[in-house]
VEXBAKE-912138 format. One record per residue: residue number from 1; x, y, z of N, C-alpha, C in turn. Coordinates in nm, 4 decimals. Layout:
REM residues N
PT pos     n.xx     n.yy     n.zz    ca.xx    ca.yy    ca.zz     c.xx     c.yy     c.zz
PT NUM        X        Y        Z        X        Y        Z        X        Y        Z
...
This chain:
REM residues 164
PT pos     n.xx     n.yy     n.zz    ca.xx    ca.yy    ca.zz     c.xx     c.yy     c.zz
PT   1  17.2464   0.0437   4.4418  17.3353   0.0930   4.3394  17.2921   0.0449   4.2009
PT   2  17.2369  -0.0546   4.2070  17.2396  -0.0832   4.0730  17.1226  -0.0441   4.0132
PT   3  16.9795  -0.0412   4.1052  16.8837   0.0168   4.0487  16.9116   0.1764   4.0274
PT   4  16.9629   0.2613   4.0810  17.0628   0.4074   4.0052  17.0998   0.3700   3.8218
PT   5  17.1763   0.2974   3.8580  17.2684   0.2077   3.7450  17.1774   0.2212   3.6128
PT   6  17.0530   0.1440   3.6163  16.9433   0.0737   3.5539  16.8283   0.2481   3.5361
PT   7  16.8336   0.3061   3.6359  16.7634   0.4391   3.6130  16.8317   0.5288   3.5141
PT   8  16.9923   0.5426   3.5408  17.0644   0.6445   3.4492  17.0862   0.5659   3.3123
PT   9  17.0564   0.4658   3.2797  17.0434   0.3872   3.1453  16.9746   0.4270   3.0848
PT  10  16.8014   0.4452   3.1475  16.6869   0.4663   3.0885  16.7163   0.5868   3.0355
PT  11  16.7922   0.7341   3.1373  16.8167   0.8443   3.1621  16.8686   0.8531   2.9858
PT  12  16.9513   0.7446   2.9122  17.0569   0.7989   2.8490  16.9754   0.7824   2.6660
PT  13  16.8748   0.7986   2.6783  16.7810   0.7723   2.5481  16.8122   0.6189   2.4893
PT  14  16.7870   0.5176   2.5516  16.8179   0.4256   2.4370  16.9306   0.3018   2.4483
PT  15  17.0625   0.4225   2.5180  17.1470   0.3405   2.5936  17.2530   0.4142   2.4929
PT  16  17.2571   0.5209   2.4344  17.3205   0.6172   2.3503  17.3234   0.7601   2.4847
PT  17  17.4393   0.8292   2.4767  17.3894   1.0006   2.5278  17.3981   1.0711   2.4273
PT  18  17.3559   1.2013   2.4829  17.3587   1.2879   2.3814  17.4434   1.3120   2.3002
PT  19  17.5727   1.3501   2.3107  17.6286   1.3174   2.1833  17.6773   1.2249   2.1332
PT  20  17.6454   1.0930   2.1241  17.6560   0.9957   2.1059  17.5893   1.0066   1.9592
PT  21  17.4465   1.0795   2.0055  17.3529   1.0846   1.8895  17.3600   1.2334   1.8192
PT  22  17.4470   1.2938   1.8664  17.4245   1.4202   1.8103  17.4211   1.4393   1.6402
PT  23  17.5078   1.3523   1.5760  17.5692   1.3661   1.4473  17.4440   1.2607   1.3737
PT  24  17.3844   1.1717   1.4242  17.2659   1.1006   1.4093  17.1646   1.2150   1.3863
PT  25  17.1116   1.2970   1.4922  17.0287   1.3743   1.5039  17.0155   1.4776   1.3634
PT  26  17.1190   1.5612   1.3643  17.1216   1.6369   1.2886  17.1632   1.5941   1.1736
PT  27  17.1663   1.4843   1.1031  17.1494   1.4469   0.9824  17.0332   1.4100   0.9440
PT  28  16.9670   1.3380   1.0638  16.8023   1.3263   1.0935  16.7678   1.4461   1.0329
PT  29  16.7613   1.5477   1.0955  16.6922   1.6965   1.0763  16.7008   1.7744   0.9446
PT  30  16.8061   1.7054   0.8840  16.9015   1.7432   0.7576  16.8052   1.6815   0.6100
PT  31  16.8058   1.5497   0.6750  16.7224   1.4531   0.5982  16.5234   1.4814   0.6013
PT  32  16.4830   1.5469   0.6851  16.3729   1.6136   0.7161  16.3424   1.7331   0.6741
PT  33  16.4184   1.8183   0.6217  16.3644   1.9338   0.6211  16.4097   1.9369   0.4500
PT  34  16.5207   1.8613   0.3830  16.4645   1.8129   0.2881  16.3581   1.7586   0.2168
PT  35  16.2726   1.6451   0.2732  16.1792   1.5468   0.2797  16.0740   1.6361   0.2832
PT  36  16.0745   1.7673   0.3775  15.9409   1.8307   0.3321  15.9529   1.9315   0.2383
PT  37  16.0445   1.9814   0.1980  16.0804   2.0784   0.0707  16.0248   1.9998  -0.0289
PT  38  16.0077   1.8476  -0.0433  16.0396   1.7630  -0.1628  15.8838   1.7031  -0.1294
PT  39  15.8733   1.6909  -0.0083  15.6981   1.7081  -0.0130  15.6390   1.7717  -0.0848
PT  40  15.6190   1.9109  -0.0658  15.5401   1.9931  -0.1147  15.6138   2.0517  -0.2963
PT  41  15.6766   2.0392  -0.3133  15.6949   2.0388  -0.4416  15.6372   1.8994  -0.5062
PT  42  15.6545   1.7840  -0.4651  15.5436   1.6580  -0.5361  15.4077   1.6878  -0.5292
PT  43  15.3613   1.7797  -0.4373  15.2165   1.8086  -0.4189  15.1968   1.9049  -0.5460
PT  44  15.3108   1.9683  -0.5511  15.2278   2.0809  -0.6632  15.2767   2.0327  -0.8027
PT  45  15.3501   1.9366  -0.8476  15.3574   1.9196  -0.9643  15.2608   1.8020  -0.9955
PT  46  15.2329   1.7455  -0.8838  15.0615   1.6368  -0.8799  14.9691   1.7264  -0.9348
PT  47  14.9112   1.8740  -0.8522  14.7791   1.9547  -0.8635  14.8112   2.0335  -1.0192
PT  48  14.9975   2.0537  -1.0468  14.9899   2.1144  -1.2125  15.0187   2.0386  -1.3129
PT  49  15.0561   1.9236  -1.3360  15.0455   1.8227  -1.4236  14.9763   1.8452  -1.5161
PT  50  15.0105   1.8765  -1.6557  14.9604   1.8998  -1.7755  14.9978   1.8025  -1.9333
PT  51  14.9310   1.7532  -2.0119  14.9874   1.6989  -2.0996  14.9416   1.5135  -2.1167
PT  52  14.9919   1.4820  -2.2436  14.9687   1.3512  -2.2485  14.9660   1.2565  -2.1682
PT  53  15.0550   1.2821  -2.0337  15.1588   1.2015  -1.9333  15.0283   1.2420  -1.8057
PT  54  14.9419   1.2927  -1.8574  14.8532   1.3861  -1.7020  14.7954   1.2091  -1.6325
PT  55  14.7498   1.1448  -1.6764  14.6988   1.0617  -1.5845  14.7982   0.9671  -1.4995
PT  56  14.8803   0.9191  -1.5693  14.9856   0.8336  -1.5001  15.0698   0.9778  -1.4016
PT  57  15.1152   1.0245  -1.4235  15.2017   1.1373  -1.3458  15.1105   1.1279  -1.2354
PT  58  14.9948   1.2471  -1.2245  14.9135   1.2566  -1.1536  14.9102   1.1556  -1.0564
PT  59  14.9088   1.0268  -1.0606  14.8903   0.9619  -0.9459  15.0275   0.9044  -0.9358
PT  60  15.1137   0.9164  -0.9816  15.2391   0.8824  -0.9705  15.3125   0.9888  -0.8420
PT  61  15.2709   1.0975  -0.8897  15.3405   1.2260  -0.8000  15.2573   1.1907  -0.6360
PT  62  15.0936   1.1790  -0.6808  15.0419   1.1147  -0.5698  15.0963   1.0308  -0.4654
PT  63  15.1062   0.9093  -0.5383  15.2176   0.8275  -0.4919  15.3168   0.8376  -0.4027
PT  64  15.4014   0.8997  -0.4452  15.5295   0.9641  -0.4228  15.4944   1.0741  -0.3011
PT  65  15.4298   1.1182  -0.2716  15.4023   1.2533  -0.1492  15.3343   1.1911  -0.0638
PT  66  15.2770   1.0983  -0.0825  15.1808   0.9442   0.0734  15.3078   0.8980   0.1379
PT  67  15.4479   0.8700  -0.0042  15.5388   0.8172   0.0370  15.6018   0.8811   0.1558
PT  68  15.6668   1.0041   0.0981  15.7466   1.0995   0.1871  15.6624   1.1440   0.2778
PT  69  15.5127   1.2025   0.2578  15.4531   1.1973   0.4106  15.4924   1.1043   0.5234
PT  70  15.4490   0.9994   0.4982  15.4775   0.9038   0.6363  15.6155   0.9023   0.6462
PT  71  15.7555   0.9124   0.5851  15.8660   0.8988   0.5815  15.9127   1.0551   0.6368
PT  72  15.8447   1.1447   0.6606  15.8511   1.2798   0.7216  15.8355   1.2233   0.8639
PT  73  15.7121   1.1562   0.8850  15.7042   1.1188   1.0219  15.7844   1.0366   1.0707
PT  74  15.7882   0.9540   1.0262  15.8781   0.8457   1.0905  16.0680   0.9447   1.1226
PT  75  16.0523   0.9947   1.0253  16.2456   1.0506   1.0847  16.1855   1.1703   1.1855
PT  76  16.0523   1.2565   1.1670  16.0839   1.3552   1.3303  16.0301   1.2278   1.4065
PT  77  15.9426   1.1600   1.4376  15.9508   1.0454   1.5676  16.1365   0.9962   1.5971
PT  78  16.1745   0.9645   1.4968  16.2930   0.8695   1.5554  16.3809   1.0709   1.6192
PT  79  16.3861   1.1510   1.5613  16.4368   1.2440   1.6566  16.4156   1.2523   1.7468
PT  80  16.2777   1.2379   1.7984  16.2021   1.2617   1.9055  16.2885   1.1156   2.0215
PT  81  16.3021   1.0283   1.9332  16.2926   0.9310   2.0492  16.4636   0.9492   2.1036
PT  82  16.5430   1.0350   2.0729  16.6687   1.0883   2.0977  16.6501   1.2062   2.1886
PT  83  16.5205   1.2312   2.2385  16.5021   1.3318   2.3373  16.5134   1.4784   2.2588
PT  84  16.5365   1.4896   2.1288  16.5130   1.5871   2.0749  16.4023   1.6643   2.0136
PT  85  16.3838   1.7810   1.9617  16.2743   1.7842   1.9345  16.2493   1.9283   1.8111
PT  86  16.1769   1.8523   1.6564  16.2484   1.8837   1.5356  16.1227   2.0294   1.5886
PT  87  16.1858   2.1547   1.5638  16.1287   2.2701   1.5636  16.1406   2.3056   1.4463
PT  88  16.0783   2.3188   1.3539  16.0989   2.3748   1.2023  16.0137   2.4691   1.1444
PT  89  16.0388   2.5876   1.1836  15.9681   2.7283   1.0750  16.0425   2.6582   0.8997
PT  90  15.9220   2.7374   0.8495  15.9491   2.7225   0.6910  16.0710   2.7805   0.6628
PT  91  16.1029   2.8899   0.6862  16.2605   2.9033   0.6567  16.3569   2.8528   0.7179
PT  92  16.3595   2.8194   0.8345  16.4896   2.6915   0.8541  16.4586   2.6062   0.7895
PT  93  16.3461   2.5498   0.7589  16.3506   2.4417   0.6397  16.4301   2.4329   0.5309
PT  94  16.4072   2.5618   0.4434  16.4083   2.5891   0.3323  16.5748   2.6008   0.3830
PT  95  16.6224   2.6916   0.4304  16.7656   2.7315   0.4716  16.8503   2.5900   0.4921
PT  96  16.7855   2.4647   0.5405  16.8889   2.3750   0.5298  16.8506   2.2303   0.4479
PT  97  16.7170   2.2700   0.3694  16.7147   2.1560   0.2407  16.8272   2.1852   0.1473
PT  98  16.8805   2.1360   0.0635  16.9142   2.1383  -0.0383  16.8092   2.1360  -0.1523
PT  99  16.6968   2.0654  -0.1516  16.6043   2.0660  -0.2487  16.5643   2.1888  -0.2348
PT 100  16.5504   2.2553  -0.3974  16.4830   2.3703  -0.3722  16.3547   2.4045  -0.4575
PT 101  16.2442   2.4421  -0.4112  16.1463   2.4967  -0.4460  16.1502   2.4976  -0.6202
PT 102  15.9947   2.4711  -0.6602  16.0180   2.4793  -0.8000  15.9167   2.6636  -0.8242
PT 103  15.9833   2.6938  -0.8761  15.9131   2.8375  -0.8693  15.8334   2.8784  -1.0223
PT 104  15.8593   2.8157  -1.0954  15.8356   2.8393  -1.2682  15.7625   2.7128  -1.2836
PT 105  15.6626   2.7414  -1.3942  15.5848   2.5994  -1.4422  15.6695   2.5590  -1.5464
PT 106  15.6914   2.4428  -1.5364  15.7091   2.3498  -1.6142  15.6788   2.2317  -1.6655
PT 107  15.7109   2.1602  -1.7625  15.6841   2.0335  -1.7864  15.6360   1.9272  -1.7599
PT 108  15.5944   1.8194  -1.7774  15.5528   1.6785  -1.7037  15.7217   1.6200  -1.7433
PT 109  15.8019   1.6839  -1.8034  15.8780   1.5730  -1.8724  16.0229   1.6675  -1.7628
PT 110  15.9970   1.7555  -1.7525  16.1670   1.8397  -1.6226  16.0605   1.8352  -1.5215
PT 111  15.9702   1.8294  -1.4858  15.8733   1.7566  -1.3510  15.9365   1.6588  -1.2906
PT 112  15.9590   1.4891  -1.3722  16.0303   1.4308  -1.3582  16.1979   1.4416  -1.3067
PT 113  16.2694   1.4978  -1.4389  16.3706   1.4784  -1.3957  16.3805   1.5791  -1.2826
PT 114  16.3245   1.6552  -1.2006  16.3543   1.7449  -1.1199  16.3383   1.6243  -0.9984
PT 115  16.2147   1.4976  -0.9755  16.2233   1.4311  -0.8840  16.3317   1.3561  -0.8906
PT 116  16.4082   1.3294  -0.9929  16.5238   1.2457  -1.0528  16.6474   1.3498  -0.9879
PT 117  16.6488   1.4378  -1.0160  16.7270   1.5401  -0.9386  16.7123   1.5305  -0.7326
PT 118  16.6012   1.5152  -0.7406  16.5839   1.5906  -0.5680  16.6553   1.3939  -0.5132
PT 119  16.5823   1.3214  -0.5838  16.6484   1.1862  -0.5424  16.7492   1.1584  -0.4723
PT 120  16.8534   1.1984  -0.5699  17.0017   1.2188  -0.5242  17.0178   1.2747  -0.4226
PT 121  16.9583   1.3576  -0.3987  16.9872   1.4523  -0.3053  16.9565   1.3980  -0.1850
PT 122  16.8510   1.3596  -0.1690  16.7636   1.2738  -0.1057  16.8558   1.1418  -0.0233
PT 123  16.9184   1.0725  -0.1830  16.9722   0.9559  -0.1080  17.0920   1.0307  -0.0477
PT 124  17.1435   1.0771  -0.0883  17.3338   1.1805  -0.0691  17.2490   1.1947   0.1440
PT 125  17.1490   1.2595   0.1512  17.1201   1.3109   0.2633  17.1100   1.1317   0.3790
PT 126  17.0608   1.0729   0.3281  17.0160   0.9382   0.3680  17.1590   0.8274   0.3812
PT 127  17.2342   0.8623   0.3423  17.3852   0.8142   0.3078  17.4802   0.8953   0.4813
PT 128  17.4181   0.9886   0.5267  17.4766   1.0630   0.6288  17.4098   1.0143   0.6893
PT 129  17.2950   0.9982   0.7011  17.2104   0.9362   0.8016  17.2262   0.8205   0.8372
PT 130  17.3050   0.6952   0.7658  17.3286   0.5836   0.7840  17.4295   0.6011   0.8457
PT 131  17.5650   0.6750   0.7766  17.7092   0.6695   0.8232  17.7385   0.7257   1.0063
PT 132  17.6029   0.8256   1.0080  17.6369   0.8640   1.1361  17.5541   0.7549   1.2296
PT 133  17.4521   0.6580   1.1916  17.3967   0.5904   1.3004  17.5006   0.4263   1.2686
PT 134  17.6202   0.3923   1.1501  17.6560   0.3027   1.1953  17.8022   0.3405   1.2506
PT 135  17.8274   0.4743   1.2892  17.9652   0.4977   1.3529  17.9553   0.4535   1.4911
PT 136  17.7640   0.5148   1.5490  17.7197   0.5004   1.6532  17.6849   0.3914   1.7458
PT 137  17.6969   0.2839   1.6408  17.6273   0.1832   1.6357  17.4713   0.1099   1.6487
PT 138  17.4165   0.2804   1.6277  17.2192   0.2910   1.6340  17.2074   0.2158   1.5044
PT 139  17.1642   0.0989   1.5206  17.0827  -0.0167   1.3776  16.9717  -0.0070   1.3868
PT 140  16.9103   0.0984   1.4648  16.7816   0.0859   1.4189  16.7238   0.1797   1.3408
PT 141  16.8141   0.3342   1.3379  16.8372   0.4077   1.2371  16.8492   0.3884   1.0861
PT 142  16.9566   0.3080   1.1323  17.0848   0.2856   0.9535  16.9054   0.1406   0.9356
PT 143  16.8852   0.0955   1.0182  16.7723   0.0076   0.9321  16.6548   0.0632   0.8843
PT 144  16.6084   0.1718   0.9540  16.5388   0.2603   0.9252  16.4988   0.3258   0.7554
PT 145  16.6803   0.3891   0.7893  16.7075   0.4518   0.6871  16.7347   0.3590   0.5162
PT 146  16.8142   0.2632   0.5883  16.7977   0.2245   0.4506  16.6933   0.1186   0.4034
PT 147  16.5916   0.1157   0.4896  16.4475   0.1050   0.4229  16.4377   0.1867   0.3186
PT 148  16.3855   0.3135   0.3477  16.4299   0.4693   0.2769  16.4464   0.4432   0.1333
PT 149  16.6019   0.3699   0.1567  16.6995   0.3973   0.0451  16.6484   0.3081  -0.0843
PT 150  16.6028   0.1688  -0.0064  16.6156   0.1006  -0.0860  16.4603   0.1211  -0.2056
PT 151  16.3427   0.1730  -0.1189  16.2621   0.1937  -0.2054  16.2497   0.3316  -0.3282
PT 152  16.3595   0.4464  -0.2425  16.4086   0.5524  -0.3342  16.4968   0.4814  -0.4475
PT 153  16.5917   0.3926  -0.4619  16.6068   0.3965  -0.5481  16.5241   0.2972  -0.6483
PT 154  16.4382   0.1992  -0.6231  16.3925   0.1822  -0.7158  16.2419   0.2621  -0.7597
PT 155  16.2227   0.3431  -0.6949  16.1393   0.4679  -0.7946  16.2812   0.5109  -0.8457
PT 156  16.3893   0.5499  -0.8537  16.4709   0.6228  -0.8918  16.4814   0.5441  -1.0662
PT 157  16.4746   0.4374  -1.0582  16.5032   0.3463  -1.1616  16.3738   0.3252  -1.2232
PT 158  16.2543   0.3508  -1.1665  16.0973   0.4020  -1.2360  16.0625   0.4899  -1.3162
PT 159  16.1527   0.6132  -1.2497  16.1161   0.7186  -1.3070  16.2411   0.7337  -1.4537
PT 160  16.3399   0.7074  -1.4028  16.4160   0.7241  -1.5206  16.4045   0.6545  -1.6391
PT 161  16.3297   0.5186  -1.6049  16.2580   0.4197  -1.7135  16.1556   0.5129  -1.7794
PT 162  16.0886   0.5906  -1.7289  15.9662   0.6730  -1.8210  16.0294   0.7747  -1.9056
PT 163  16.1659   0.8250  -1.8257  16.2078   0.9011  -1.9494  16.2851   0.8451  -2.0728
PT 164  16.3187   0.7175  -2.0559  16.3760   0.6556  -2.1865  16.2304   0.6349  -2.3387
């Protein structure tokens, strides 16, 4: 009996079931499909960067998209390790980021505040992601996540320093 016991544990991802993690998950996914909207917009205001600001930006935006790369991976792995598994066409992406696409060229100087913009958004998304893994009591999430947080906001406080 007890090795059953010890099998349906393993069975239960973690020692969580499924909906245990459900509200975890899909804030996960929430927080991801943001993260790559906000990817690829840092990629292209890196490759269009124009102006006095071109060398520091440039590797600043750099910066910033190494960041959220690996931080893309790390939240679909931790889905994954919930037995789920992040399926994402570009338009469900797009359909449940809030960040949205920059479609018009602009500035080095609304470049910025647009990452100053997606931030928020960013943390607002990362703020669900905590609340649902400490209702759950998953700490390895909410520690996860507010790794995340804590280095978003101080680029948050980087970037807004360049615009003063």
């Amino acid at each position: 009996m007890e090795a059953v016991k010890a099998k349906n544990k393993t069975f239960k991802k973690l020692g969580f079931t499924y909906l245990e993690t459900a509200e975890i998950v899909v804030s996960l996914n929430t927080l991801l499909a943001n993260y790559q909207v906000f990817y690829n917009k840092l990629r292209n205001f890196h490759w269009n960067i124009e102006g006095p600001d071109f060398f520091e930006l440039h590797e600043e935006f750099e910066n910033e998209y190494n960041t959220v790369k690996e931080n893309i991976d790390v939240v679909a792995e931790r889905i994954r390790v919930f037995g789920v598994k992040s399926n994402f066409t570009f338009k469900k992406t797009l359909e449940l980021s809030k960040i949205k696409e920059q479609e018009k060229e602009i500035s080095a100087l609304e470049m910025v505040r647009e990452v100053l913009h997606d931030y928020e958004i960013l943390h607002d998304r990362m703020l669900d992601a905590v609340n649902a893994s400490l209702e759950t009591g998953d700490v390895v999430t909410e520690n996860m996540i507010t790794g995340f947080m804590t280095e978003l906001e101080k680029r948050h406080w980087m970037f807004t320093s360049f615009l003063k």
